[in-house]
C-alpha positions as CSV (number, residue, x, y, z in Angstrom):
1,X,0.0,0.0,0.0
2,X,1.8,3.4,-1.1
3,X,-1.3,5.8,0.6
4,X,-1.5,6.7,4.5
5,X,-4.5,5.2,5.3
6,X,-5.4,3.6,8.3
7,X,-6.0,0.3,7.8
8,X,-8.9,0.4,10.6
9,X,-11.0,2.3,8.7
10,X,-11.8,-1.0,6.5
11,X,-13.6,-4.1,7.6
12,X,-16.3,-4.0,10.8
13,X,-14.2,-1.5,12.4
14,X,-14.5,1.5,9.9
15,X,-16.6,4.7,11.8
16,X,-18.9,6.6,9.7
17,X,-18.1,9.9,9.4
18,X,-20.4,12.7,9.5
19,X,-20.9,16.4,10.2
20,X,-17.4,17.4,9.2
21,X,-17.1,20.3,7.4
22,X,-13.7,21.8,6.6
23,X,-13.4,25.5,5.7
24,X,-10.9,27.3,3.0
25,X,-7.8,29.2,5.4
26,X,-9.1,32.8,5.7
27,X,-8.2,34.9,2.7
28,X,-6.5,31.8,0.8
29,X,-7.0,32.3,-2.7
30,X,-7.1,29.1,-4.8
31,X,-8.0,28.0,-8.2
32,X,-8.9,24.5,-8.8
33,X,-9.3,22.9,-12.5
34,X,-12.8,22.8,-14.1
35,X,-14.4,19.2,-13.5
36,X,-14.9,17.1,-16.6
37,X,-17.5,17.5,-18.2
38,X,-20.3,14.2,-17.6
39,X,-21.2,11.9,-20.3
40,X,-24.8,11.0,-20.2
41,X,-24.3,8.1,-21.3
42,X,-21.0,6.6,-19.5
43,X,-21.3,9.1,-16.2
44,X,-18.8,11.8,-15.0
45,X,-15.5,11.8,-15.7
46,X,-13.1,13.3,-13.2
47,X,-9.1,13.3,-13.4
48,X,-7.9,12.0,-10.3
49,X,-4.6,10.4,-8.5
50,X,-4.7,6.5,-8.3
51,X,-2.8,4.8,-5.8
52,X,-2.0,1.1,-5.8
53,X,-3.8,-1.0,-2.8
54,X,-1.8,-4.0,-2.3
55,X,-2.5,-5.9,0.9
56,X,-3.3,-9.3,-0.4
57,X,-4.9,-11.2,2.3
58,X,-6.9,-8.4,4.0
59,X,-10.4,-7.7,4.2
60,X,-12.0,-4.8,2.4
61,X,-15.1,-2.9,3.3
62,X,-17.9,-5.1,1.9
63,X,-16.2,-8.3,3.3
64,X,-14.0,-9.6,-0.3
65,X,-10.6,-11.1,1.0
66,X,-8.4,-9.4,-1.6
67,X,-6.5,-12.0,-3.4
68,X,-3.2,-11.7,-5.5
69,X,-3.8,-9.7,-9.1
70,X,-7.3,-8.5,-7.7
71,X,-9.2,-6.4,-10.1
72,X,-11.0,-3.6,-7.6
73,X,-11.3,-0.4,-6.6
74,X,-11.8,1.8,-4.0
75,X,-13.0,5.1,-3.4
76,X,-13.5,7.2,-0.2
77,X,-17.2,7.3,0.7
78,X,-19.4,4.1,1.9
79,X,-22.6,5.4,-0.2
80,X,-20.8,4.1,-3.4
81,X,-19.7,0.5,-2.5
82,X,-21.3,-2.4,-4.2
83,X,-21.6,-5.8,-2.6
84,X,-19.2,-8.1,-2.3
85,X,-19.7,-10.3,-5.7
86,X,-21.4,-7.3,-7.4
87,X,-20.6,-4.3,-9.5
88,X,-23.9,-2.1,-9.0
89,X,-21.4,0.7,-8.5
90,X,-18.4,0.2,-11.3
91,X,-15.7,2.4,-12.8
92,X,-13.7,2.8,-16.0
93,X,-10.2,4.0,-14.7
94,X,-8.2,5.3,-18.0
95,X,-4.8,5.1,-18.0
96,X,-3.2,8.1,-20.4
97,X,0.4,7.4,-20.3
98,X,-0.4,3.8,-21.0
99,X,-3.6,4.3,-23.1
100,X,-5.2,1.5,-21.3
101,X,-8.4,0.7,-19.5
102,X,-10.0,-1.3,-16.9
103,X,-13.4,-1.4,-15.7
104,X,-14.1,-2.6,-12.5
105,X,-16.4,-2.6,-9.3
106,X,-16.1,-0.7,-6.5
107,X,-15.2,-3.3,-3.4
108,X,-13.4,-0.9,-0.8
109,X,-13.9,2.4,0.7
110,X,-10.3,5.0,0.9
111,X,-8.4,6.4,0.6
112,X,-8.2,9.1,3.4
113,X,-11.6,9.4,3.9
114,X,-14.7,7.4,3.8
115,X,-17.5,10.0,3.4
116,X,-15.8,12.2,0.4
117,X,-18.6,11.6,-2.2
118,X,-16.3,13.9,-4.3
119,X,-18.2,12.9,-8.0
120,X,-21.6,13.5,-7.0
121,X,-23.5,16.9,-7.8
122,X,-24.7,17.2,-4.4
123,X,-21.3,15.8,-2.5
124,X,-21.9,15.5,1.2
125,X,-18.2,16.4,2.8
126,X,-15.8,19.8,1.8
127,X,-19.3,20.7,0.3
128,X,-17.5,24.1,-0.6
129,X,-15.0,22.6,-3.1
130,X,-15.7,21.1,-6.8
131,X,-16.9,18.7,-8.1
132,X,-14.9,16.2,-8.8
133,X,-11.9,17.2,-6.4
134,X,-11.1,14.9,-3.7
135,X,-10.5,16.2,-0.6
136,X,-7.7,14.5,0.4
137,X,-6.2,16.5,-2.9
138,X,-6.9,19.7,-2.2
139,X,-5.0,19.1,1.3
140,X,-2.1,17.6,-0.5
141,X,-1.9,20.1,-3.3
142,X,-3.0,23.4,-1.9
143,X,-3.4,23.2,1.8
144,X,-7.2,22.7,2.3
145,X,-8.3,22.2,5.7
146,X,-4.8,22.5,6.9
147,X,-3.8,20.1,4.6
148,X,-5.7,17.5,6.6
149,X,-7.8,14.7,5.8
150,X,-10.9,14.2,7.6
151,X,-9.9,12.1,9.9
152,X,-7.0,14.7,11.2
153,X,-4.3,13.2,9.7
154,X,-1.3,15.0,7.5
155,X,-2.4,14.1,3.6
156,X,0.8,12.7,2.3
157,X,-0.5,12.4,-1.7
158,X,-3.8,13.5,-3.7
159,X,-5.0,10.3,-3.7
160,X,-8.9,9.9,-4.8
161,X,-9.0,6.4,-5.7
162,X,-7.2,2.9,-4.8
163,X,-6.7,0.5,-7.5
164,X,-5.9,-3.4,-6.9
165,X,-2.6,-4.9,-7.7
166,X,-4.5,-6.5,-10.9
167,X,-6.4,-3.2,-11.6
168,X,-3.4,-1.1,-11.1
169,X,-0.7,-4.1,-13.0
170,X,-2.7,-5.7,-15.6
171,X,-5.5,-3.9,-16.6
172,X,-3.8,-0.3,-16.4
173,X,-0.4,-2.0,-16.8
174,X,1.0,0.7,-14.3
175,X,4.5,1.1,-12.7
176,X,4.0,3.6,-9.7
177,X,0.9,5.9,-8.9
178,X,-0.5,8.4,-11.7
179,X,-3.0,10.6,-12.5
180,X,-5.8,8.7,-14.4
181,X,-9.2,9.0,-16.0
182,X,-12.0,8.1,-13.4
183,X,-15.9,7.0,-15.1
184,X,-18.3,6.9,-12.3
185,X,-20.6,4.6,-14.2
186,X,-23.8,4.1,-12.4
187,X,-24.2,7.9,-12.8
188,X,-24.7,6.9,-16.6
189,X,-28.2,5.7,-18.2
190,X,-27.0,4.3,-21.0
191,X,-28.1,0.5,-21.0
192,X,-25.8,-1.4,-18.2
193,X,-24.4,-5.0,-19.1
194,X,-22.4,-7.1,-16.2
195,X,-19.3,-8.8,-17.0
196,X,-19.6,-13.0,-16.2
197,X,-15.9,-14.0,-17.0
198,X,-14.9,-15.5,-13.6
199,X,-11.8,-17.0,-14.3
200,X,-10.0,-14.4,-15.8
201,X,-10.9,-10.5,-16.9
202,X,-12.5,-9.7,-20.1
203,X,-10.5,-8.3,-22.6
204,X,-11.5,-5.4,-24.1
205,X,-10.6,-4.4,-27.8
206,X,-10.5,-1.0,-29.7
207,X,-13.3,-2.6,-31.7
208,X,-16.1,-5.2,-32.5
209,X,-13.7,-8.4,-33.1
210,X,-10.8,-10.4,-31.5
211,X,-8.9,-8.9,-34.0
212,X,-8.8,-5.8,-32.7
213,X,-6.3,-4.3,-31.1
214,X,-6.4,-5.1,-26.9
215,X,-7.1,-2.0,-24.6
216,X,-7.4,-2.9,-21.3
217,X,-9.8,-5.4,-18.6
218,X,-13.4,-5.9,-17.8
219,X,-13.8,-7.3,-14.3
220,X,-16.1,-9.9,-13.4
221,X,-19.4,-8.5,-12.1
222,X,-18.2,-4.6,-12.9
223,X,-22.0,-3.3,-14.8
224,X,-20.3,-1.8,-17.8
225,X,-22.2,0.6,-20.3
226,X,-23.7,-0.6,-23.4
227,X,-23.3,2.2,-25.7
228,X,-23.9,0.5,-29.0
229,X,-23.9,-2.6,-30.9
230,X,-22.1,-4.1,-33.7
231,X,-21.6,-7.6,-35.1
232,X,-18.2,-8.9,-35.9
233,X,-16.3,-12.0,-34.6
234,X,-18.2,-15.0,-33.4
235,X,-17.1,-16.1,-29.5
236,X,-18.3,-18.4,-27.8
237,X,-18.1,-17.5,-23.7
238,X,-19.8,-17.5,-20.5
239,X,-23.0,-16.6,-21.9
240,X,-23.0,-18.6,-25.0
241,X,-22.2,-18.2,-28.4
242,X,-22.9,-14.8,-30.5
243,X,-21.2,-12.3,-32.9
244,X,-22.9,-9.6,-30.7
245,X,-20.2,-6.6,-29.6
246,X,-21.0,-4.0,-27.2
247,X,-18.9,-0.5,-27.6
248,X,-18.8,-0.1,-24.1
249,X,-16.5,3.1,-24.3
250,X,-14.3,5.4,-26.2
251,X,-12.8,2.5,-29.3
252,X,-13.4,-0.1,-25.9
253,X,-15.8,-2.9,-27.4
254,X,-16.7,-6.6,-25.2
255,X,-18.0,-9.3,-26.6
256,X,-22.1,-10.1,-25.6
257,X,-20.6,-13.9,-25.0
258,X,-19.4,-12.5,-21.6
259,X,-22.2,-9.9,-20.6
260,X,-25.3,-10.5,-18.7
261,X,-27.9,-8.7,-20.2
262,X,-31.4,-10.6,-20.0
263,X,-31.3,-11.3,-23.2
264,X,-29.5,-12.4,-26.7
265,X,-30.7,-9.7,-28.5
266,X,-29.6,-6.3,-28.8
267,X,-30.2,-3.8,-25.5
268,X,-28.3,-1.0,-27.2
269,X,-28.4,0.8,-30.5
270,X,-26.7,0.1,-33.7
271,X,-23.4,2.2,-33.4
């Protein structure tokens, strides 16, 4: 684990915490960078720093013991954690410098802080800053709160976001922490497909065939967007045998073989 978090704050000893409100220093002047703008379809899209999780063995928030290569995420408030085994609250975390994706359910609740529902419209701690800034990074990078966390404790990175060893190594294909793309994708209302590909993650390609080029991971259970439809290469997968492809994201396309939708037939557009 590369973040300062306390490892108590995970598991049945986390505390909720509420009421805390944190206040700009008197006469600070600070300028923040203008959120992303939201997709309707995928949900908002915030830059934020990604640290790497690590600690194979533990416990997270909604009871998963995090095995070796996981492919997980956390992010620092409890009211967007899905179950364990479930992806009703997912991600797509974009790696620029490797031009790589992963989508992925949210299983933990950090860094920092575990009521900073920084992507949400009507966020419910540092209520004064952005959208889309964590608080634990306007600590780091410009002194907020005292440079703080809510919790009391010195902010030693901007960190919005954990990833899992496997989120963070395979999917992102990382080497040490970064600023990355962040899809909050239950925010969306495009059509949602889950990923059934238990024994490894989903590959996804930059388009509708296994002969396209591959851009990143799709979870098991992460609920991805299903943009569009195309028919390409047939697969045969989880789900059966199709030459159904979802785009499920910018040139990031899945094959229907290894979605859960309800159905064989098309939920989504022709792209």
């Amino acid at each position: 684990m590369v973040t300062c978090e306390l490892r108590s704050l995970r598991g049945p000893r986390r505390r909720i915490l509420t009421g805390v409100v944190m206040l700009l220093t008197a006469g600070a002047t600070v300028a923040f960078a203008s959120p992303a703008a939201a997709d309707a379809s995928d949900g908002s899209t915030h830059t934020i720093f990604a640290t790497r999780e690590g600690l194979v063995g533990r416990t997270t928030a909604n009871g998963h013991v995090i095995t070796e290569n996981d492919h997980f995420v956390a992010l620092p408030s409890t009211s967007a954690l899905s179950a364990d085994g479930t992806g009703a609250y997912s991600v797509r975390v974009c790696a620029p410098s490797t031009g790589r994706c992963e989508y992925a359910p949210v299983w933990d609740v950090g860094p920092w802080n575990i009521g900073d529902d920084y992507w949400s419209t009507t966020r419910h701690f540092a209520t004064d800053l952005p959208v889309g800034t964590p608080q634990a990074s306007a600590a780091f990078r410009l002194g907020y709160a005292g440079g703080l966390d809510g919790f009391g404790r010195q902010v030693l990175n901007p960190a919005g976001i954990d990833l899992a060893d496997g989120t963070f190594l395979q999917g992102l294909r990382l080497t040490s922490n970064a600023w990355i793309k962040v899809t909050y994708l239950w925010q969306g209302n495009a059509p949602k497909g889950t990923i059934d590909s238990p024994v490894q993650p989903l590959t996804v390609r930059s388009g509708p065939g296994t002969g396209y080029r591959a851009v990143g991971l799709a979870a098991n259970t992460a609920q991805v967007p299903l943009t569009c439809h195309l028919r390409g290469t047939t697969v045969t997968g989880t789900r059966g045998t199709t030459n159904l492809w979802y785009r499920i994201g910018p040139r990031n396309w899945v094959s229907d073989a290894y979605v859960i939708t309800g159905t064989g037939e098309p939920v989504a557009p022709r792209c």
